[in-house]
C-alpha positions as CSV (number, residue, x, y, z in Angstrom):
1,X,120.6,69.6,58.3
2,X,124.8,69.2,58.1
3,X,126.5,66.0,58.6
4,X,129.8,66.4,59.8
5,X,132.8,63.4,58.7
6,X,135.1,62.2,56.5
7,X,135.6,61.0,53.3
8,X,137.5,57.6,54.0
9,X,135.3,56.2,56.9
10,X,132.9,53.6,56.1
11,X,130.4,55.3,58.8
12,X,129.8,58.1,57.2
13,X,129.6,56.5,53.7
14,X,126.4,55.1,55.6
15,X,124.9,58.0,56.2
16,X,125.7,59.9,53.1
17,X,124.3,56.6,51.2
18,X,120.9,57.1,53.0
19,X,120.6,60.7,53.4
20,X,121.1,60.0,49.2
21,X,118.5,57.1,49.0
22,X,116.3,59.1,50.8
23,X,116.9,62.1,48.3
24,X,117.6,64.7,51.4
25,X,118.8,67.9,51.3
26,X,122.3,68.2,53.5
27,X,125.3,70.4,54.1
28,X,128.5,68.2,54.1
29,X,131.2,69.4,56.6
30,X,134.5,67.9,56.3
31,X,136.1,66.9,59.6
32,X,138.0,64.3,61.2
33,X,138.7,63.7,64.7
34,X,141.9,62.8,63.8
35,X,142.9,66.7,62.7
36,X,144.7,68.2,65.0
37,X,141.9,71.3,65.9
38,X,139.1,69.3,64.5
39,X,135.3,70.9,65.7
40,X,134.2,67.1,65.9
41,X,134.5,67.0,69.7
42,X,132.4,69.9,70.1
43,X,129.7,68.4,68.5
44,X,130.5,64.6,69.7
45,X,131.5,64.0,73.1
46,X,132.8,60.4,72.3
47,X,135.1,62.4,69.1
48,X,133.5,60.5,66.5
49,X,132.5,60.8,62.7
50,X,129.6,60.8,61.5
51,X,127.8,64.0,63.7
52,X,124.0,65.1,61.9
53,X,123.2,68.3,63.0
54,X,119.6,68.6,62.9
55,X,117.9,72.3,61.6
56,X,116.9,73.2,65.2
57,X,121.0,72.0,66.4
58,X,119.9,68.6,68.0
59,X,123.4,66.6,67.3
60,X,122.4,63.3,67.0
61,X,126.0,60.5,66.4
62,X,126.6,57.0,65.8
63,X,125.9,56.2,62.4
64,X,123.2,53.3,63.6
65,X,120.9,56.0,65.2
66,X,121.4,58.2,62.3
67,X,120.4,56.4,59.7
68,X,117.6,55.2,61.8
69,X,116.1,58.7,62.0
70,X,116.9,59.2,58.2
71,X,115.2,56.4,57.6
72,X,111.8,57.7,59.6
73,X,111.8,61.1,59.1
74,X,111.0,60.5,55.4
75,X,108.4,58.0,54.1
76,X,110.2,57.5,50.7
77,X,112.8,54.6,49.9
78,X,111.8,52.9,53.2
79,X,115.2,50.9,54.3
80,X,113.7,49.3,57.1
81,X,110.8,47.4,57.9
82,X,108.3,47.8,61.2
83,X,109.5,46.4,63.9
84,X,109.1,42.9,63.6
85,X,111.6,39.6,63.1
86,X,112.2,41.4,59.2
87,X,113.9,44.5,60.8
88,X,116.0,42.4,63.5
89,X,117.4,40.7,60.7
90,X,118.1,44.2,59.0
91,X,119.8,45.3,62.2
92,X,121.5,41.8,62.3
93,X,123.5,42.8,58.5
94,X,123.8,46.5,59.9
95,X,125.6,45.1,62.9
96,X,127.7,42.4,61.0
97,X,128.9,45.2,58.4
98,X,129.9,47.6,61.3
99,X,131.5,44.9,63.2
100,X,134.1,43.9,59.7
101,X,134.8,48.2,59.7
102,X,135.3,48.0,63.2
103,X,137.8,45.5,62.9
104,X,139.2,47.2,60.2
105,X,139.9,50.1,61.6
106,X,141.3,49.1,64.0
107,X,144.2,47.4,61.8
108,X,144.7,49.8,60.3
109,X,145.3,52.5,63.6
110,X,147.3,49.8,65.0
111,X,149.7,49.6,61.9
112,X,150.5,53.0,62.2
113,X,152.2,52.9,65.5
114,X,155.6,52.9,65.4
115,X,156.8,48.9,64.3
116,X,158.1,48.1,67.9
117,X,154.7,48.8,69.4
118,X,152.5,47.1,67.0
119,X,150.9,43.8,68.2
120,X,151.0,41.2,65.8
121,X,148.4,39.1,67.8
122,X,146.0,41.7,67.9
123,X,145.9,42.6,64.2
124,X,145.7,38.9,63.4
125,X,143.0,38.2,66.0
126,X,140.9,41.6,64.1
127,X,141.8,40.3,60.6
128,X,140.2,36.8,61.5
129,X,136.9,38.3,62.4
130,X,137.3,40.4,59.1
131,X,137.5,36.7,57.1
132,X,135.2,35.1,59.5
133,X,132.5,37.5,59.0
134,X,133.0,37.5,55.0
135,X,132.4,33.7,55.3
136,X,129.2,34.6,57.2
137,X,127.6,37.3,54.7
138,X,128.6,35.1,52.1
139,X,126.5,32.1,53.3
140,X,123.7,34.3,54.4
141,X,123.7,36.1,51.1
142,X,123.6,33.3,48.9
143,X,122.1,33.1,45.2
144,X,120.1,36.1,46.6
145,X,119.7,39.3,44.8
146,X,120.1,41.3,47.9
147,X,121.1,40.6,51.5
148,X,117.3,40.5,52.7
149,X,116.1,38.4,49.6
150,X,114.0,40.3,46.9
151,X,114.6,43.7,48.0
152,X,117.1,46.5,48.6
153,X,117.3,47.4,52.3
154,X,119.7,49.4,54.8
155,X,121.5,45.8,55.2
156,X,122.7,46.2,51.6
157,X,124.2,49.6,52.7
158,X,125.7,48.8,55.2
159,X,127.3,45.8,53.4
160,X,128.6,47.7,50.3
161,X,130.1,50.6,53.0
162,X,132.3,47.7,54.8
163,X,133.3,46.1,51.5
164,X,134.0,49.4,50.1
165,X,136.2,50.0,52.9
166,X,137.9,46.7,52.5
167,X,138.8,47.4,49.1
168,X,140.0,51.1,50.0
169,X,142.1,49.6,53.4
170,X,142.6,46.0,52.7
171,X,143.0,45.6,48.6
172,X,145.3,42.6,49.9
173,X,142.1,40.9,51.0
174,X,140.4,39.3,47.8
175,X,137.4,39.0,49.4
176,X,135.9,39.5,45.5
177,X,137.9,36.0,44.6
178,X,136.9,34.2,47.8
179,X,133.2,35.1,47.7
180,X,131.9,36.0,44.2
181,X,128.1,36.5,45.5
182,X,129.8,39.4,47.8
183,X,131.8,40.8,44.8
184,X,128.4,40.4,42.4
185,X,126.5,42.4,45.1
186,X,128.9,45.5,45.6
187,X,128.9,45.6,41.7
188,X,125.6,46.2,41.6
189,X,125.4,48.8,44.3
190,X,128.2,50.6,42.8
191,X,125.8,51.1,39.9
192,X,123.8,53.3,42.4
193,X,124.5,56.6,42.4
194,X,124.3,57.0,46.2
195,X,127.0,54.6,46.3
196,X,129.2,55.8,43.0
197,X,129.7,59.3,44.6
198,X,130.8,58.0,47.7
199,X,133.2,56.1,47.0
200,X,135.5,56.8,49.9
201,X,139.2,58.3,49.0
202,X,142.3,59.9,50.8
């Protein structure tokens, strides 16, 4: 299988974190929808990172679904539990994480419009649900060793992907100060290799 992406977005960090955890065999195609000529589009309708290309050329996008099959096509390193109240909560972290790189991506698109067009209101409306939702992990988190309690999970992913963003887009958000459990938490996944070689970078 290929996955298609980048090496800055917090998406395909996901994905490459799993496919990782999961100890499976990819290609890694560098592309951006945000190259002028990029192939992403071809593969993506919605011209979006991260794209999997399956071995018989089933393109399956949006990092959620894909880590979702990842996570079911092998029966290794289980991230998520059966369907039950367990996995909603799973799915709950997954879609707090996304929400904070959501947020911050879009900040950091908006700043790069030219001064005169930028909207101060909007960045400081995404920037509060970036602090709001640290506030929120850091509270559900707690003295626990891992977002779900005892164990490592997809929700610790896709945690350490958004604060890993953070620190690459936002080092002016001390987040590590503010919430220590959050800081004590990506230190120990950045003791992981699936997480140490994807560390995302211009």
């Amino acid at each position: 299988m290929k996955l298609i992406g980048s090496l800055t977005s917090p998406y395909v960090r996901k994905a490459r974190v799993v496919l990782a955890e999961k100890k499976i065999d990819y290609d890694f195609e560098l592309d951006s929808p945000w190259v002028t000529g990029n192939s992403v589009v071809s593969a993506n309708p919605l011209g979006k990172i991260p794209v999997l290309v399956l071995d018989d050329n089933t393109v399956l996008f949006d990092s959620r679904v894909i880590v979702e099959y990842l996570d079911n096509v092998a029966p290794n390193n289980k991230l998520m539990p059966g369907p039950n109240r367990e996995r909603s909560e799973v799915k709950r972290w997954e879609a707090l994480a996304d929400g904070v790189c959501d947020a911050a991506a879009l900040v950091f698109l908006e700043r790069k419009r030219p001064d005169e067009q930028q909207s101060t209101e909007w960045i400081v409306r995404q920037e509060e649900k970036i602090l709001r939702s640290l506030e929120f992990m850091s509270e559900e988190l707690g003295e626990n060793a891992w977002c779900m309690g005892t164990h490592f999970s997809l929700a610790d992913v896709t945690v350490g992907c958004a604060l890993g963003y953070l620190l690459f887009r936002f080092p002016q958000i001390d987040w590590q100060e503010a919430h220590p459990n959050l800081a004590r938490l990506y230190d120990k996944l950045m003791r992981r290799a699936a997480f140490l070689e994807t560390v995302p970078h211009a």
